[in-house]
N, C-alpha and C positions, 0 to 999 in steps of 0.2 A: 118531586120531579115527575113530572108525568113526560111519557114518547110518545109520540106519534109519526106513524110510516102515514105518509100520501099516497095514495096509489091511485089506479085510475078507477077505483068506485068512489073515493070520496066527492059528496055531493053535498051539496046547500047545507043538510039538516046535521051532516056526522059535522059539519064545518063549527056549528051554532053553538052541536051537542059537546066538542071538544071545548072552545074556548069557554062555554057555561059550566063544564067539571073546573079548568083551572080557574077561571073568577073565585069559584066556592073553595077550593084550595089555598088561596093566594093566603101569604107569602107562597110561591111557586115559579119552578123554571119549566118551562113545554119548550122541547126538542122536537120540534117538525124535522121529519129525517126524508132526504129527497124530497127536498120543497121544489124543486125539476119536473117534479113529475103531474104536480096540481094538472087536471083535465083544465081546459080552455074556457068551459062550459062553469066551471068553478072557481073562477077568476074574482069577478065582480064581488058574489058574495063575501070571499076569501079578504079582499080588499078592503071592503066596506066594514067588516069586522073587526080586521086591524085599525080602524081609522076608528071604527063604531064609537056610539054614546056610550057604551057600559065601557067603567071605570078601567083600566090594566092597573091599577096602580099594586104593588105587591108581585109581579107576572115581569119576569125576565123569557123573553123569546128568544130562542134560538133557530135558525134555521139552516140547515146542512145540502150540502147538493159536491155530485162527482160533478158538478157539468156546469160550470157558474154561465157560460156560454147562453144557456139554454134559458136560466132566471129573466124572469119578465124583467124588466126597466120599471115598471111602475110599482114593485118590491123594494128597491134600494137607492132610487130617484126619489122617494118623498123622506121628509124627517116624518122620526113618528114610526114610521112602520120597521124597517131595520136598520139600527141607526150609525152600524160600523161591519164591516167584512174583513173577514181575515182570513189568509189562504193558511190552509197547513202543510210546510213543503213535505216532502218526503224524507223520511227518516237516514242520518248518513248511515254508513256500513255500519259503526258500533253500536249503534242502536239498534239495528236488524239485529245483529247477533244476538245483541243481549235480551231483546224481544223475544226471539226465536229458542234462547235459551229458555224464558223462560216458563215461554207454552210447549215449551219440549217436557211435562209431568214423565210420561213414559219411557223417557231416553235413548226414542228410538235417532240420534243423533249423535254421530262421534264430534271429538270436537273438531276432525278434519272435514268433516263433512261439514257442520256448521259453519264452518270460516268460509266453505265453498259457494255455500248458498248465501251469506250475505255479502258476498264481491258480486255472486250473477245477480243478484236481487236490489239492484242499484235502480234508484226510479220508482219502484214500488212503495205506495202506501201502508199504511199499518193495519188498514182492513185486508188490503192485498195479501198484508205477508201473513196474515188471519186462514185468509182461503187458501193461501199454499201451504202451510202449514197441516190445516185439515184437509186439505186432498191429500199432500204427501200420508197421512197419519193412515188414509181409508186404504191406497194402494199397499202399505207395508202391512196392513192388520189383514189385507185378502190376495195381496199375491207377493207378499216376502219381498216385495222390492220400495227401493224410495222414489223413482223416479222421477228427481226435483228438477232435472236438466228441461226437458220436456213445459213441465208445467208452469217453471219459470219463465221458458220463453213463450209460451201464449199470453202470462199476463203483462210481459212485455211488449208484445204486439196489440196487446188488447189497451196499452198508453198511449202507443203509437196511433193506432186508428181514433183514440178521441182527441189526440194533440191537432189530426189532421181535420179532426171535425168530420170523420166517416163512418161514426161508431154506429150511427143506426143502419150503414150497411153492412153489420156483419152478420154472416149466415151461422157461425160457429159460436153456439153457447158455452159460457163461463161462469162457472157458480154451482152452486147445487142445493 
């Protein structure tokens, strides 16, 4: 299984260099993560690759994106290139919990607090509840406090400005 982040350095050659490791790999699966985010400028290549002469045969692609909105049409409009999409809804409450339970190693969570956080943590992904998770973990290891109230509702706002399709105007970072 080989990853791979897209960001906006990748360029023609990392494009060539990645899919020439998984050809030599194959049988293999590449996990392009934020394929959203491929530069403009790395389209073509990007393209022509998937479609390329050299073989995939052995090569399962995968490609991940928070923002399907944003996915070129000429990615999931051709057969061949990606040949099925599947949205991942978001986890119900018992799964939060149980999630939550069980990246809680430290126990800094009662199980009243627990129960609290996966009712307000409604809508949130599983990477989402990843980052609250480890934000809540950095606030309580440096100022004795949990506060999930807070942090949950930024990542709730921060659904709401990509539902609205506003997310590139926000001034206020999230993540670390």
């Amino acid at each position: 299984m080989v990853y791979w982040q897209i960001t906006e350095f990748t360029g023609s050659h990392s494009i060539q260099e990645v899919f020439g490791i998984v050809t030599r790999l194959a049988p293999a699966i590449l996990v392009i993560e934020d394929i959203d985010s491929m530069p403009e400028y790395t389209r073509s290549v990007f393209l022509n690759t998937l479609d390329g002469t050299q073989s995939r045969e052995g090569l399962f692609i995968i490609g991940t994106t928070n923002y399907p909105q944003k996915i070129d049409p000429a990615l999931i409009n051709r057969a061949g290139r990606f040949d099925r999409a599947y949205e991942i809804p978001s986890p119900p409450q018992k799964v939060r919990e149980n999630y939550l339970r069980k990246v809680d190693k430290k126990k800094i969570f009662t199980e009243e607090v627990l129960t609290d956080i996966a009712k307000r943590s409604k809508g949130l992904s599983v990477s989402q509840l990843n980052e609250l998770y480890m934000s809540i973990a950095l606030n309580w290891h440096y100022d004795g406090e949990l506060g999930y109230e807070k942090r949950i509702n930024e990542l709730i706002q921060q659904n709401k400005r990509t539902l609205k399709n506003d997310w590139e105007e926000d001034d206020h970072s999230i993540g670390f």
